[in-house]
C-alpha positions in Angstrom: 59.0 167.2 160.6 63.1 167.4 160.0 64.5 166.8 156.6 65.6 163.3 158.6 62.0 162.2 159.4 61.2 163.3 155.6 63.8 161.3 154.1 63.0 158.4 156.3 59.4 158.9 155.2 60.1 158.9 151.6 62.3 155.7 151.7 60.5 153.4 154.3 56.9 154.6 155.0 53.6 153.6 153.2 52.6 154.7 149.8 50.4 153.7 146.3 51.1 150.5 145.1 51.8 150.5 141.6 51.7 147.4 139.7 55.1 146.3 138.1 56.4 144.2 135.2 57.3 141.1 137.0 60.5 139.6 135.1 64.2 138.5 135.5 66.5 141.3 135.0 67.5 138.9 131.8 63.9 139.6 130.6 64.0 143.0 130.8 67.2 143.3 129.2 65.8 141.6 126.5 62.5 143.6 126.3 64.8 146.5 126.3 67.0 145.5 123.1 64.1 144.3 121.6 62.4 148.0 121.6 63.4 150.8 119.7 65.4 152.5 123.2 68.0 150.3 122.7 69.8 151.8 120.3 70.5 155.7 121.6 70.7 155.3 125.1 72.2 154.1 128.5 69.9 151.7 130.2 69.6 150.7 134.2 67.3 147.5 135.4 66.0 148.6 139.0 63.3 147.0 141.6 62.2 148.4 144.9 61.3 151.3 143.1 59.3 154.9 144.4 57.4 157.1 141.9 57.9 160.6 143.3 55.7 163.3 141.8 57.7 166.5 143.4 55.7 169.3 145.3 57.2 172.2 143.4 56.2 176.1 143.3 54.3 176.6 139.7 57.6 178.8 138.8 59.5 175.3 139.2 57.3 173.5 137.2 56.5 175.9 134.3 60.6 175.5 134.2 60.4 172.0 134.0 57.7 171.7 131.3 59.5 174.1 129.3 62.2 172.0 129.3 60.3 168.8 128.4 60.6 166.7 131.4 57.7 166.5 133.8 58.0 167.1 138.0 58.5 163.5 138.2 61.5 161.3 139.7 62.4 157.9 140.6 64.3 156.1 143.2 65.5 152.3 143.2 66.7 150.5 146.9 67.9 148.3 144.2 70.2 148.3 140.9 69.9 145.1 139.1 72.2 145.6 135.7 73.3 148.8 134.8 74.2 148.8 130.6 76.9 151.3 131.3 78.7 150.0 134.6 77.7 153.5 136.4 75.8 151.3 139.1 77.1 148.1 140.7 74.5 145.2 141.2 72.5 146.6 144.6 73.4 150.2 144.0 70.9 152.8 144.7 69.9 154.8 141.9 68.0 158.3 141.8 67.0 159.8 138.8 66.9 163.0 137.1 63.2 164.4 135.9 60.8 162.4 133.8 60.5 162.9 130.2 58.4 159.8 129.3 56.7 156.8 130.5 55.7 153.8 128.4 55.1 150.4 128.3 54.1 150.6 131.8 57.7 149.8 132.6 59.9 152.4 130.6 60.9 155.4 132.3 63.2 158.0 130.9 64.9 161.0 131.9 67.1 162.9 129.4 70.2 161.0 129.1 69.2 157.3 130.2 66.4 154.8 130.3 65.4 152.9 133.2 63.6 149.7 133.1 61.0 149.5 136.7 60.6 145.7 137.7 58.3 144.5 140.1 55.8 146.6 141.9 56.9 150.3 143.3 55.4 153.0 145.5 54.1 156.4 144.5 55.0 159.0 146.9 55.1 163.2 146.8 57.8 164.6 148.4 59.5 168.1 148.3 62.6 168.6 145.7 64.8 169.6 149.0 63.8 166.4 150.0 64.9 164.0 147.1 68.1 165.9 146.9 68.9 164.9 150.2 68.9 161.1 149.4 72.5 160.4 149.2 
């Protein structure tokens, strides 16, 4: 398969349905300055979300658990409110690694958290092709 036919894989074919937090973008705002993120980091409201769990040699991903993130990445079709104007309204958004996951709607990377609304799609892709969604 070309890195084309991967890509278009990733983005538009089937995959696990996870259940989402159904809310307004307002809501999760909310629920956001309501927790105890609030307070020490960016924040980004997304729907039509994937779950990727990367395919990574075990070199890879003794680096990455070293490191404290986990092989793990997310990518939004759709940017709802972005705390710190890096994303317009619609924007695409990919992320960097994993670090946690909580509240069944809470995940954060290293330097941001982003809130997942509505239900998303696990997928497992290859880090060469994540990188290539542009």
């Amino acid at each position: 398969m070309s890195e084309l036919e991967n890509i278009h894989s990733l983005l538009q074919g089937p995959g696990e349905v996870i259940p989402g937090i159904e809310m307004s973008w307002e809501q999760a705002r909310d629920r956001v300055l309501l927790s105890d993120h609030s307070c020490w980091v960016p924040y980004c409201i997304v729907r039509d979300w994937i779950w990727i769990d990367l395919i990574l040699t075990d070199q890879e991903r003794e680096q990455l658990q070293a490191a404290g993130q986990q092989p793990v990445v997310m990518y939004s079709h759709s940017v709802l409110f972005d705390s710190n104007r890096r994303f317009d309204v619609g924007d695409w958004v990919r992320t960097s690694p994993l670090v946690t996951f909580t509240e069944g709607c809470f995940f954060r990377t290293r330097n941001s958290l982003y809130v997942l609304v509505g239900d998303g799609v696990r997928k497992r892709a290859d880090l060469s092709t994540v990188m290539g969604l542009q």
